[in-house]
C-alpha positions as CSV (number, residue, x, y, z in Angstrom):
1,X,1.3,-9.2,-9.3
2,X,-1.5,-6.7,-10.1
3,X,-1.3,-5.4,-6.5
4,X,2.6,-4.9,-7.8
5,X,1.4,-3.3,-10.7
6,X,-0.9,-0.5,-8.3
7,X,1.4,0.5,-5.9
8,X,4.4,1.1,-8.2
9,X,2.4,3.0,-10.8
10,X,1.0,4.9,-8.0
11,X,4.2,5.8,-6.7
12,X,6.1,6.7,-10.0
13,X,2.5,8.7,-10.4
14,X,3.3,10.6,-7.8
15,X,6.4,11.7,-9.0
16,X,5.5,12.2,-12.4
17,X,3.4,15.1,-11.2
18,X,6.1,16.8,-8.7
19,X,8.4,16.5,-12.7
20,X,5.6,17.9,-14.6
21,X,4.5,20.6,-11.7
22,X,8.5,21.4,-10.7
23,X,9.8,22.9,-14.3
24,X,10.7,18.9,-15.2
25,X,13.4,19.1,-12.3
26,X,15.1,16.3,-11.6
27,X,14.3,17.2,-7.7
28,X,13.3,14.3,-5.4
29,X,10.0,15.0,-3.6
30,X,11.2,13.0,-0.6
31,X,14.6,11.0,0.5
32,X,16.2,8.2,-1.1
33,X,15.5,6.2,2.5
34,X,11.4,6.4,1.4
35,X,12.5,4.8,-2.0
36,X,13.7,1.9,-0.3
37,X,11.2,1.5,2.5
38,X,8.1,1.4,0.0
39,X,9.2,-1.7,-1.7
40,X,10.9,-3.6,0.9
41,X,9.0,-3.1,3.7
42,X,6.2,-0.3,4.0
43,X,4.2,-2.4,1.0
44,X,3.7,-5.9,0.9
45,X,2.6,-8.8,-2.2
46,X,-0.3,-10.8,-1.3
47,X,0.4,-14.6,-2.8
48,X,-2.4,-15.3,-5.2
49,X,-3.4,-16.7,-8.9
50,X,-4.9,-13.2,-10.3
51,X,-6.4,-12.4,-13.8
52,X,-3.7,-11.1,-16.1
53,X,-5.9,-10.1,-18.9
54,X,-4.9,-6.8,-20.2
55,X,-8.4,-5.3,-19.5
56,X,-8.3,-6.5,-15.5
57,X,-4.6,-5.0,-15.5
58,X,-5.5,-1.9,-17.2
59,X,-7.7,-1.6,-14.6
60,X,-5.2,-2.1,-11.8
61,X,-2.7,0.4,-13.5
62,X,-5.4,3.0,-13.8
63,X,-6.3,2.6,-10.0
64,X,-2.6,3.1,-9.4
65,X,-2.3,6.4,-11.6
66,X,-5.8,7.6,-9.6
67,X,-3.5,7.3,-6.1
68,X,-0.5,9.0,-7.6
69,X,-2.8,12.3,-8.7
70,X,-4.7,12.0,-5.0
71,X,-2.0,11.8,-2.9
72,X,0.3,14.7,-4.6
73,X,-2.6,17.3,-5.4
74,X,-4.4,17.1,-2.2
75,X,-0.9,17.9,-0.1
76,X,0.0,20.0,-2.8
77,X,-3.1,22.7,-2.4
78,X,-4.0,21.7,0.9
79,X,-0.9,21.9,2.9
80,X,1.8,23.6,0.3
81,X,-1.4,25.4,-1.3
82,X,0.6,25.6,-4.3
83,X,1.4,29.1,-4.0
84,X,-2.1,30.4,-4.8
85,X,-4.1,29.3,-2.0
86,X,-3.9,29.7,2.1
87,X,-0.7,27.7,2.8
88,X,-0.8,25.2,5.8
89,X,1.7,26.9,8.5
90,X,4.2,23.8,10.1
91,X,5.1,24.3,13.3
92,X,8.4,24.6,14.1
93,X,10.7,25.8,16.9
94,X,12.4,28.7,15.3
95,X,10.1,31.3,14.2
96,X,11.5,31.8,10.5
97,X,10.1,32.3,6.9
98,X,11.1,29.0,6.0
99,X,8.2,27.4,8.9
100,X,5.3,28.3,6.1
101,X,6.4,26.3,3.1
102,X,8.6,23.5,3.4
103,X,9.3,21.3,0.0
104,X,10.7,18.3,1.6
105,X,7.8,18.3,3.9
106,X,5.7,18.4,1.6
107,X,6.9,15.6,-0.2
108,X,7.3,13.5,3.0
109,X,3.3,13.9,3.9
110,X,2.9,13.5,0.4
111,X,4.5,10.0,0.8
112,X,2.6,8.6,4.1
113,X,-0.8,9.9,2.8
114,X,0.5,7.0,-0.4
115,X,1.5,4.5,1.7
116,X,-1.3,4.3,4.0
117,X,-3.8,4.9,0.8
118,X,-1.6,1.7,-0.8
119,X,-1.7,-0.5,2.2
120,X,-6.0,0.3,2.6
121,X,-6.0,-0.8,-1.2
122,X,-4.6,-4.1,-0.6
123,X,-6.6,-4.5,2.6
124,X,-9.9,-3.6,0.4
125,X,-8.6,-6.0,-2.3
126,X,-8.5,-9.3,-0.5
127,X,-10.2,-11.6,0.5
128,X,-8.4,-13.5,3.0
129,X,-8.6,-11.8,6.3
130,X,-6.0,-14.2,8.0
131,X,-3.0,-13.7,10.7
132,X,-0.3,-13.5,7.5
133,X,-2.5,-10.1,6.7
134,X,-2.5,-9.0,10.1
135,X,0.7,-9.6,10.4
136,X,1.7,-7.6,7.6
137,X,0.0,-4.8,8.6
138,X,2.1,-4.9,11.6
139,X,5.1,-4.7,9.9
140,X,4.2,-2.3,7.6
141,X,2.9,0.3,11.1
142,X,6.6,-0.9,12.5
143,X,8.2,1.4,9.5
144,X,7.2,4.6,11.8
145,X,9.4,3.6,14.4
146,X,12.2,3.4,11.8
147,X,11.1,6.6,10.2
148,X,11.3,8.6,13.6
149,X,14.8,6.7,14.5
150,X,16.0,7.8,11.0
151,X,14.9,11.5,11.7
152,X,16.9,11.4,14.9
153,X,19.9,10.4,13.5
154,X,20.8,12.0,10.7
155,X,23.0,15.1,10.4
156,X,20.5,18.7,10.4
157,X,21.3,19.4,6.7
158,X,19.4,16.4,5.5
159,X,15.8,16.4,4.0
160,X,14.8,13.9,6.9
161,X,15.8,15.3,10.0
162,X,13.1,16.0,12.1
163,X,10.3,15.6,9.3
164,X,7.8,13.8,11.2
165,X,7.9,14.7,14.3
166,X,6.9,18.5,12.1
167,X,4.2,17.0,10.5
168,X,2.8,15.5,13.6
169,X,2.4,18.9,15.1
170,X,0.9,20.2,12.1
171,X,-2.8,20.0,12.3
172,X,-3.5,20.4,8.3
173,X,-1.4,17.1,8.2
174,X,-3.7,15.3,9.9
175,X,-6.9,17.1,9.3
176,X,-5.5,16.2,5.1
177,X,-4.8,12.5,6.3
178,X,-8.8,11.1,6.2
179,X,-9.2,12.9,3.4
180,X,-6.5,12.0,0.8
181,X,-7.1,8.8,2.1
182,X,-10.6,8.1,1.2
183,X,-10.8,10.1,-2.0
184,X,-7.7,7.4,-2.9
185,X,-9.8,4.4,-2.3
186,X,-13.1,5.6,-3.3
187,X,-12.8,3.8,-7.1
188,X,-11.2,0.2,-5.5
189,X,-14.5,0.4,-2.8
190,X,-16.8,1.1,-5.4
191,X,-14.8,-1.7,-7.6
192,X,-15.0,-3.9,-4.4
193,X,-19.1,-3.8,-3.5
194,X,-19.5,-3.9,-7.3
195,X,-17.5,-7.0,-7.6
196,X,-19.2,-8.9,-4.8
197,X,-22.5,-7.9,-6.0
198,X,-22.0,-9.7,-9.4
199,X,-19.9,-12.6,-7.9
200,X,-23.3,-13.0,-5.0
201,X,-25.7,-13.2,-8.1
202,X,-23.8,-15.4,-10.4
203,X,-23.6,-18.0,-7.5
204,X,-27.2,-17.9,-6.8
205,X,-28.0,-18.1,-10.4
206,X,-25.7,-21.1,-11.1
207,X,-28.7,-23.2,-9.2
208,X,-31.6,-22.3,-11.7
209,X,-31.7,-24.6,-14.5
210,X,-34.0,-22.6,-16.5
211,X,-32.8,-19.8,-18.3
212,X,-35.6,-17.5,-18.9
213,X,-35.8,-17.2,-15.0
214,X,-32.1,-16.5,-14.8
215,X,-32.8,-13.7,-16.9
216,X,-35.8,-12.0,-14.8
217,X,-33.2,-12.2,-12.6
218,X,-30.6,-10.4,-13.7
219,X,-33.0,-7.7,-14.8
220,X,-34.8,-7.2,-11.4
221,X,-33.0,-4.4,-9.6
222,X,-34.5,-6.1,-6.2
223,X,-32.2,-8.5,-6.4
224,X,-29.4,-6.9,-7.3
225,X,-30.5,-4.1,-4.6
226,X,-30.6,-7.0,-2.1
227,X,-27.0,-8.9,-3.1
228,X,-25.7,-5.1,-2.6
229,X,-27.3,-5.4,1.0
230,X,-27.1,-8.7,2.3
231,X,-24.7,-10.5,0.2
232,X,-24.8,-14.5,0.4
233,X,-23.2,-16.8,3.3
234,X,-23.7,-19.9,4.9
235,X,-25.8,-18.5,8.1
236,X,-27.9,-16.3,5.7
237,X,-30.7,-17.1,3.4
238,X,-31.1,-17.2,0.0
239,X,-31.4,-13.9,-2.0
240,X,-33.7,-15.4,-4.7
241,X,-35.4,-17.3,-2.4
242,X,-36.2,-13.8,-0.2
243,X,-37.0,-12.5,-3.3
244,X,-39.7,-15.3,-3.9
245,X,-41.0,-14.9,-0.1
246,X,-41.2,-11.6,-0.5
247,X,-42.9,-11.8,-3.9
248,X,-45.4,-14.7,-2.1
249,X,-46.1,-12.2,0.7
250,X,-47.0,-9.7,-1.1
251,X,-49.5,-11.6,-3.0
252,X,-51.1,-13.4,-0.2
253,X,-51.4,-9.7,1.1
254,X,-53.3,-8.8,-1.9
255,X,-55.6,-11.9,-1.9
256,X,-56.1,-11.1,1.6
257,X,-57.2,-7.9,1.0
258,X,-60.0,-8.8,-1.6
259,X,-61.6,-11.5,0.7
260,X,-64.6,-10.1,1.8
């Protein structure tokens, strides 16, 4: 359900910002096929029991609104260069004036740079790396193939015909693509090593019965330095208890070193 909550705020984001940047047109940035795709089979729900306290899903709705601005501004000034900077030139058979700025292709590159950033979120999100997610993956990648067919088949005057098979010979497309996506998902993989962090000490403080040493814990940055680093599983040692090597160590080191 928060996942829900993301990518749909992301998307009506994104088109918040074409409304507010277009004059408040009522003007699609891409085709009604995209509408459907994104919700029926480009995105996909991952079955779990989240938190639903209006903090945790304030959080979620803000991540979404953060992938809407990304993925419309940086195609806007990096490949339509919103008619101030160096525009992106798509390549296109017929030499025309129309080959330097293209709405509709805009909007279309705007759109895969938001559903790839979407999918990475969810990906990023869970915990569960099983076959149902890798299978989902793969069914989200098969909507290219249906993209491309689409382009083919449609009549020339629509806003899809031959799209992506343009922005595939457009090198600002991809050299955009990394970089839209990352900047996206820079606050959910901070949100995500942050998250595991706190979740790795809490479980290795749950064993200490005494509370003042919980506390020197918490407030000893080695530690929380080292859960950032190492994390906890099965195969690997103890945090706290490499903390209290370590500490040992360096004691014995000391001692040592005064022994005459």
């Amino acid at each position: 359900m928060l996942f829900f909550y993301h990518k749909s705020v992301a998307f009506v984001t994104n088109q918040l910002c074409l409304i507010y940047f277009n004059g408040y047109s009522d003007i699609p940035l891409f085709g009604t096929i995209l509408f459907v795709c994104y919700n029926l089979t480009m995105t996909f729900l991952i079955s779990h029991q989240a938190n639903l306290r209006a903090w945790y899903i304030v959080l979620w709705i803000l991540d979404g609104i953060w992938h809407g601005v990304v993925t419309f501004f940086i195609p806007f000034f990096c490949l339509a260069g919103g008619n101030l900077y160096a525009e992106a030139i798509f390549y296109e058979t017929k030499n025309n004036s129309y080959r330097i700025y293209d709405f509709t292709m805009i909007g279309n590159a705007s759109f895969v740079y938001l559903w790839i950033a979407v999918t990475l979120r969810s990906t990023i999100w869970t915990r569960d790396f099983n076959m149902m997610l890798i299978m989902s993956h793969i069914g989200t990648t098969l909507n290219v193939v249906i993209l491309f067919l689409f382009q083919t088949f449609v009549p020339s005057t629509s806003n899809e015909y031959q799209r992506y098979a343009q922005l595939c010979r457009s090198p600002a497309f991809w050299f955009a693509f990394p970089l839209t996506v990352f900047i996206a998902n820079i606050p959910g993989l901070i949100w995500r090593l942050a998250s595991d962090t706190w979740w790795t000490i809490r479980i290795e403080l749950k064993n200490l019965p005494k509370k003042n040493k919980r506390k020197s814990y918490l407030n000893n940055p080695l530690v929380w330095l080292k859960a950032f680093v190492f994390g906890q599983t099965e195969e690997n040692e103890s945090i706290l208890q490499k903390n209290e090597n370590d500490i040992n160590t360096f004691k014995e080191q000391i001692n040592h070193s005064y022994q005459p």
